[in-house]
C-alpha positions in Angstrom: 44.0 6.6 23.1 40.6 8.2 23.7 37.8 8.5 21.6 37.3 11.6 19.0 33.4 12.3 20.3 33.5 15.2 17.7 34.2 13.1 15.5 31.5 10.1 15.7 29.4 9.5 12.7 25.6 9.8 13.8 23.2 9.5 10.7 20.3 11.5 12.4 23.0 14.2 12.3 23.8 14.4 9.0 20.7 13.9 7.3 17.8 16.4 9.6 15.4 18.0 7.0 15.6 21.0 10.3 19.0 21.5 9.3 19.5 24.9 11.3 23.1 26.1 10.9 23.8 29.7 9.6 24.7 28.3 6.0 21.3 26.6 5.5 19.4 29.1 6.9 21.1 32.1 4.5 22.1 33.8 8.2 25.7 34.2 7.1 25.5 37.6 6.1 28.6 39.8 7.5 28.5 41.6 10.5 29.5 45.6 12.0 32.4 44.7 14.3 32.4 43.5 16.7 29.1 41.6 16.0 31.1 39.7 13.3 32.7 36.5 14.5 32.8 32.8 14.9 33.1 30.2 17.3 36.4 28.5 17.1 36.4 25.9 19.9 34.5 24.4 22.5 36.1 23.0 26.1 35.0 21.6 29.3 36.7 20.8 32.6 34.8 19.0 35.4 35.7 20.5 38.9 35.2 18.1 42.2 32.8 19.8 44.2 30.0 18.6 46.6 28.8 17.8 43.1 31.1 17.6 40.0 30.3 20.6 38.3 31.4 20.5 34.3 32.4 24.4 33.6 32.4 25.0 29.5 34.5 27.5 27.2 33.2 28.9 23.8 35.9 30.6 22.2 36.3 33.2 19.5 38.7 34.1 16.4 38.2 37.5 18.0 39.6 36.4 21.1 36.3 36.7 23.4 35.7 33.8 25.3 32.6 32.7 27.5 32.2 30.7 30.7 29.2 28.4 31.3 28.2 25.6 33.5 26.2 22.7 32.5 24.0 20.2 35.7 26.7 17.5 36.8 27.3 14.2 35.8 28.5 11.9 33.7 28.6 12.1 30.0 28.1 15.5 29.8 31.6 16.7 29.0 31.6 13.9 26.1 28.4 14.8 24.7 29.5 18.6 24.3 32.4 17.0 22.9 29.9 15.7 20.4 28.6 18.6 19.6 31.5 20.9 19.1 31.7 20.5 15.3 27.7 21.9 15.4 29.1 25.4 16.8 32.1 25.6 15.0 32.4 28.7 12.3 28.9 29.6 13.6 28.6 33.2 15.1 27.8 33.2 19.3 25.5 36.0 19.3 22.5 34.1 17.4 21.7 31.9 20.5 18.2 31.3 19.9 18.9 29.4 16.8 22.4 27.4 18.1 20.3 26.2 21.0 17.6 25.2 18.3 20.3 23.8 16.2 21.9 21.4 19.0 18.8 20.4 19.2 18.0 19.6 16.5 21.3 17.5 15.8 21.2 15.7 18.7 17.5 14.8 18.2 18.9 11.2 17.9 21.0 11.2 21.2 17.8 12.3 23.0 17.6 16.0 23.5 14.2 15.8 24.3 15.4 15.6 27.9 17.9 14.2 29.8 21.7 14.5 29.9 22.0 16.1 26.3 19.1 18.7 26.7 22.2 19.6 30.4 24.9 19.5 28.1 23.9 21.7 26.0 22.3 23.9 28.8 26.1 24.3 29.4 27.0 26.1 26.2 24.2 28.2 25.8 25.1 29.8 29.5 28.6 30.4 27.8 27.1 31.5 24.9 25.0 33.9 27.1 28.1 34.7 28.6 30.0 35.3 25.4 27.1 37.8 24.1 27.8 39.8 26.8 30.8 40.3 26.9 30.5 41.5 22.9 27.9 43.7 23.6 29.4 45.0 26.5 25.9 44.3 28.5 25.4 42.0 31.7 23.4 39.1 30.8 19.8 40.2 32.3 20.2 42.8 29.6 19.9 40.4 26.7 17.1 38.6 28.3 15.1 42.0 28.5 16.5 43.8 31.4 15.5 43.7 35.0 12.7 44.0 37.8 15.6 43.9 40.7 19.2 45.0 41.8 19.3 41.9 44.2 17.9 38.3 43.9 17.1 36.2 47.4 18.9 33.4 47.9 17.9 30.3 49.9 20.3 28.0 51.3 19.9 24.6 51.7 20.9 23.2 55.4 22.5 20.0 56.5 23.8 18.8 59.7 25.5 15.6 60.9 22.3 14.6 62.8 20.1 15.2 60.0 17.1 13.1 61.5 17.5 15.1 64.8 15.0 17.7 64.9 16.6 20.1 67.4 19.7 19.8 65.7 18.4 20.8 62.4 16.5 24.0 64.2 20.0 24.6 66.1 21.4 24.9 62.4 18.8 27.2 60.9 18.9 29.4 64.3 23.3 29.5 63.5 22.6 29.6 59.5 20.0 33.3 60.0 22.1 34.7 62.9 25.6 33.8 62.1 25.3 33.5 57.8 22.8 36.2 57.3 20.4 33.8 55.5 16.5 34.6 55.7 15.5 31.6 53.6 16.4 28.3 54.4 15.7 24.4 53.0 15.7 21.2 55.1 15.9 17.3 53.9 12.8 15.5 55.2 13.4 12.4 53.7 15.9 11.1 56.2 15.6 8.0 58.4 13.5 8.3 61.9 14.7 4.6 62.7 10.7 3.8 62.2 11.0 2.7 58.7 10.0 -0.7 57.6 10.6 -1.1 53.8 12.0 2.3 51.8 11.4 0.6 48.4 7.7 0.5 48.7 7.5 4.6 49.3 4.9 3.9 52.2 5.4 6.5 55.0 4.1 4.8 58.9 2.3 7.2 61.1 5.2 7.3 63.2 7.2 8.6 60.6 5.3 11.1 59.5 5.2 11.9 63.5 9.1 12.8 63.1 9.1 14.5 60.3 6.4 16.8 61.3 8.4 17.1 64.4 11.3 18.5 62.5 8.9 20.9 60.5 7.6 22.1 63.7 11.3 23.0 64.9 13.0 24.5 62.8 9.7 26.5 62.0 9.1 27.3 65.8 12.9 28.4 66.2 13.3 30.6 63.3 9.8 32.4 63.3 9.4 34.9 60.9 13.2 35.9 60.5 13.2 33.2 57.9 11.2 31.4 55.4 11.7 27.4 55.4 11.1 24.6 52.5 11.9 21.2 53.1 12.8 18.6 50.2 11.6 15.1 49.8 13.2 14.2 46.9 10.8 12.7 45.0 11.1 9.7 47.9 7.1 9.0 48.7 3.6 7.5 47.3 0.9 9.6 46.2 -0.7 8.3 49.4 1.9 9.2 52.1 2.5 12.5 50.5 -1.3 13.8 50.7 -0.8 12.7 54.7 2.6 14.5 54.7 1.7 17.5 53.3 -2.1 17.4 55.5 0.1 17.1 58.9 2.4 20.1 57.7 -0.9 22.3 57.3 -0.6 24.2 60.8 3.1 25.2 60.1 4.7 27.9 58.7 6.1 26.0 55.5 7.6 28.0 52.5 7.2 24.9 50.6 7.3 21.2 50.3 9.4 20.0 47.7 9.0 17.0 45.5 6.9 14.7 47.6 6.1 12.0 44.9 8.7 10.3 42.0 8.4 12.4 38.8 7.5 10.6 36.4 3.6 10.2 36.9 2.2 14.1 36.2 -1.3 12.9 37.4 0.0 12.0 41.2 1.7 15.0 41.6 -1.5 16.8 40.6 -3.4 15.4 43.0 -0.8 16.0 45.9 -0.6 19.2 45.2 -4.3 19.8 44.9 -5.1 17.9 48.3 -3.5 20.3 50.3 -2.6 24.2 51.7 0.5 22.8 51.5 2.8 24.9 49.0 4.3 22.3 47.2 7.3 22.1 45.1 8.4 20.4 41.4 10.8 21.3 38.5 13.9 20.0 38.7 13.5 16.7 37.3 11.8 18.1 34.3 13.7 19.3 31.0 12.3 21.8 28.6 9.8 24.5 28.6 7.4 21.8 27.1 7.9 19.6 30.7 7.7 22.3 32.5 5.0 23.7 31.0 2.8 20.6 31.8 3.3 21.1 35.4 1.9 24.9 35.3 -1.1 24.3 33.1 -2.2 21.1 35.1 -2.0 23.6 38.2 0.0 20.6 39.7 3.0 23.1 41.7 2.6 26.0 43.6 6.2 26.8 43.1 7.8 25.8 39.8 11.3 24.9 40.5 13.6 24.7 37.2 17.2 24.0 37.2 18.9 26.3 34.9 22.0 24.1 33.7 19.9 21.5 33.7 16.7 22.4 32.0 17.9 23.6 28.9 20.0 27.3 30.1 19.0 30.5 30.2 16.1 31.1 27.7 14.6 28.3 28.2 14.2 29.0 31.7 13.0 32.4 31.4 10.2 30.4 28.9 9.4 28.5 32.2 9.0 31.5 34.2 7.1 33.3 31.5 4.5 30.4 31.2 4.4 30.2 35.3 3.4 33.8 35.0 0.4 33.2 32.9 -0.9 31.2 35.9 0.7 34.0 38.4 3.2 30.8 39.6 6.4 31.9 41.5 9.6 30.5 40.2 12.2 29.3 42.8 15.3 28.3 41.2 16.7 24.8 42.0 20.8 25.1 41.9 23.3 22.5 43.2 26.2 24.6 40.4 29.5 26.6 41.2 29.5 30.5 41.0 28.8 29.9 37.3 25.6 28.6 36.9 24.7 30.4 40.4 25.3 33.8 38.8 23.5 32.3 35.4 20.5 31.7 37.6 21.0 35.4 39.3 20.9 37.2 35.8 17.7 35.5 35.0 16.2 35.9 38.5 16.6 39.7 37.8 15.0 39.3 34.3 11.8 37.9 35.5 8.9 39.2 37.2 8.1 36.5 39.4 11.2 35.1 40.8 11.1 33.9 44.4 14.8 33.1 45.3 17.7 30.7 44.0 19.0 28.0 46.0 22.7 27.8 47.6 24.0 24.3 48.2 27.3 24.7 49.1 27.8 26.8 52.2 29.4 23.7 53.8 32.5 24.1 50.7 35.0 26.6 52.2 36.5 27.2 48.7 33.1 27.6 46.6 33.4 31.2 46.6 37.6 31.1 45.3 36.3 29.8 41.8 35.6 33.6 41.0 37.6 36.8 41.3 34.2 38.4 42.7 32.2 37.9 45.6 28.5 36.1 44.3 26.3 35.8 47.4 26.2 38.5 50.6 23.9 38.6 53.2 21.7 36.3 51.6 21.7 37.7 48.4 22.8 38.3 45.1 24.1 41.7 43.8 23.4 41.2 40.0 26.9 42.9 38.3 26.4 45.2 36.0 29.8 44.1 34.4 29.4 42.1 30.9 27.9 38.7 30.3 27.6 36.8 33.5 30.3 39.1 35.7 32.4 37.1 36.4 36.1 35.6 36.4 37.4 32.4 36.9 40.4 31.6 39.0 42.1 28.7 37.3 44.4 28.3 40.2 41.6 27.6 41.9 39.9 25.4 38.8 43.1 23.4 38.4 43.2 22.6 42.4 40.2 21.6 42.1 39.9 19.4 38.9 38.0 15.8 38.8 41.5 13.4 39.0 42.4 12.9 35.8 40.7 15.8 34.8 42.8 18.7 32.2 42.3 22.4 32.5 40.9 24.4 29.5 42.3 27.3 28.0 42.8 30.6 29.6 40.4 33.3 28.1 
């Protein structure tokens, strides 16, 4: 038999002087129809993709349901398990306060950051979702309405010889001619068969060399039919990344993302402030208030936030909004299914100073099945003007797809 997560007895929980439910606060005043209803369950299924996406159901005693996605990995499905009992009876339109309320419960399972702050990312895109669909609005509208019709999309590119550098600018040439793609992301932490000791984060001249060499490829080969990032994943020292970033100077990089580990805010500062190099952080960082730090230390060029991950959609319009006091560009970071790709769409449209949202899957033949509509054409996304997010799951498709061992939620 499993374990009841909803049901676990957590002391922090019980006793929180910031006791935020609708009760407490005196915010259980009815409502006009159809603004008057509750939340009457909460359910996840995890779907196998290149990553293990965890899709999440909030449902309604008026029989509206909404669909969100929370950042894979593990634990997340158990910890919205854990929270269910929070939402329960509460109404889905007041999603300031629920997100403030989860919270504040799970201050003692760590929602500072981390895997709780993604779980419950997850429901507030399917509360988001949810409100939409009551409202009869699309999404951007509850956030304030919108600055475009369309939001760029960048995909990120991978080929089976990764470290070769003709082969990666023979895959950005197929990706803008054959795809349609004018913005396009390449790995640069891959092996040049130069390296001595990856632990230490020390990059040899040589290596540097190659991946220069790969910069100068793909750059040279696409020209200006397509802007090109590359990713580091957070793989070098302070040291090696100021060299990186120097040698890429002369090209024509969109940026360079996450040269340094994330933990240490004052190295990344002084990466980014030792070069022309646009450089690249956000999505190891949780919360406006992480976030925020990167901004005001002027330590990015290009905040990167992802939206499933860093706390859903409010909080990263609060990103965006702080990046726009220091006229930063936001560039979403997004590994998710159509769910949380659309999530990011809707808030792309809602801010002024979105640069584009990633795609990760164009290698997964069956990404686009998970939905009834198409998401991404020609590079794009239209933003639908049908409620909430705009979209509707396939379940054939969900259930084919399910994590083994995984069950399917209910239908809407």
């Amino acid at each position: 038999m499993g374990i009841d997560y909803s049901d676990l007895h957590d002391p922090n929980a019980e006793y929180t002087m910031r006791e935020l439910s609708a009760e407490t606060m005196g915010a259980d005043r009815e409502r006009p129809a159809p603004r008057d209803l509750e939340i009457t369950d909460v359910q996840t299924t995890m779907v196998d993709g290149n990553f293990p996406w965890t899709l999440v159901r909030v449902y309604t005693d008026a029989g509206v349901v909404g669909t969100g996605e929370a950042y894979w990995g593990a634990g997340v499905p158990e910890l919205i398990e854990r929270m269910k009992p929070f939402v329960i009876g509460e109404n889905p339109l007041d999603i300031d306060r629920l997100f403030e309320h989860l919270v504040q419960k799970m201050s003692g399972e760590g929602s500072v950051e981390g895997v709780t702050v993604t779980a419950i990312s997850g429901i507030e895109v399917a509360l988001h979702d949810l409100a939409g669909k009551v409202l009869d609005v699309p999404a951007y509208q509850l956030l304030g309405g919108k600055y475009r019709d369309d939001v760029r999309v960048y995909c990120d590119c991978h080929t089976e010889e990764e470290a070769d550098p003709e082969a990666c600018a023979d895959e950005a040439e197929r990706v803008v001619e054959e795809l349609g793609y004018d913005a396009l992301k390449f790995d640069l932490d891959v092996p040049s068969g130069l390296e001595k000791d990856r632990a230490n984060r020390h990059l040899r001249p040589g290596e540097i060399r190659h991946k220069a060499e790969i910069v100068e490829k793909v750059t040279e080969r696409v020209k200006d039919r397509a802007d090109v990032a590359f990713d580091c994943h957070w793989t070098f020292s302070g040291g090696s990344a100021k060299r990186l970033a120097s040698e890429l100077e002369e090209y024509d990089v969109w940026w360079l993302e996450d040269p340094v580990p994330p933990e240490n805010l004052e190295v990344q500062e002084e990466v980014t402030k030792s070069t022309t190099t646009p450089i690249a952080v956000g999505e190891n960082r949780y919360r406006v208030t992480e976030e925020r730090r990167l901004v005001e230390n002027q330590a990015v060029d290009i905040v990167a936030p992802d939206l499933p991950k860093v706390g859903g959609m409010r909080e990263t319009q609060k990103v965006a909004d702080v990046a726009n006091q220091y006229y930063v560009p936001v560039a979403m970071h997004n590994v998710s299914s159509p769910i949380a790709t659309m999530a990011s769409a809707q808030v792309g449209a809602a801010i002024p100073n979105s640069l584009a949202v990633e795609f990760h899957s164009y290698e997964l033949g069956w990404w686009s099945d998970l939905v009834e509509e198409d998401v991404i054409e020609d590079g794009s996304i239209t933003v639908p003007e049908e409620p909430g997010l705009g979209l509707t799951l396939d379940l054939d498709t969900v259930e084919e797809h399910m994590v083994e061992g995984e069950t399917l939620f209910d239908p809407a």
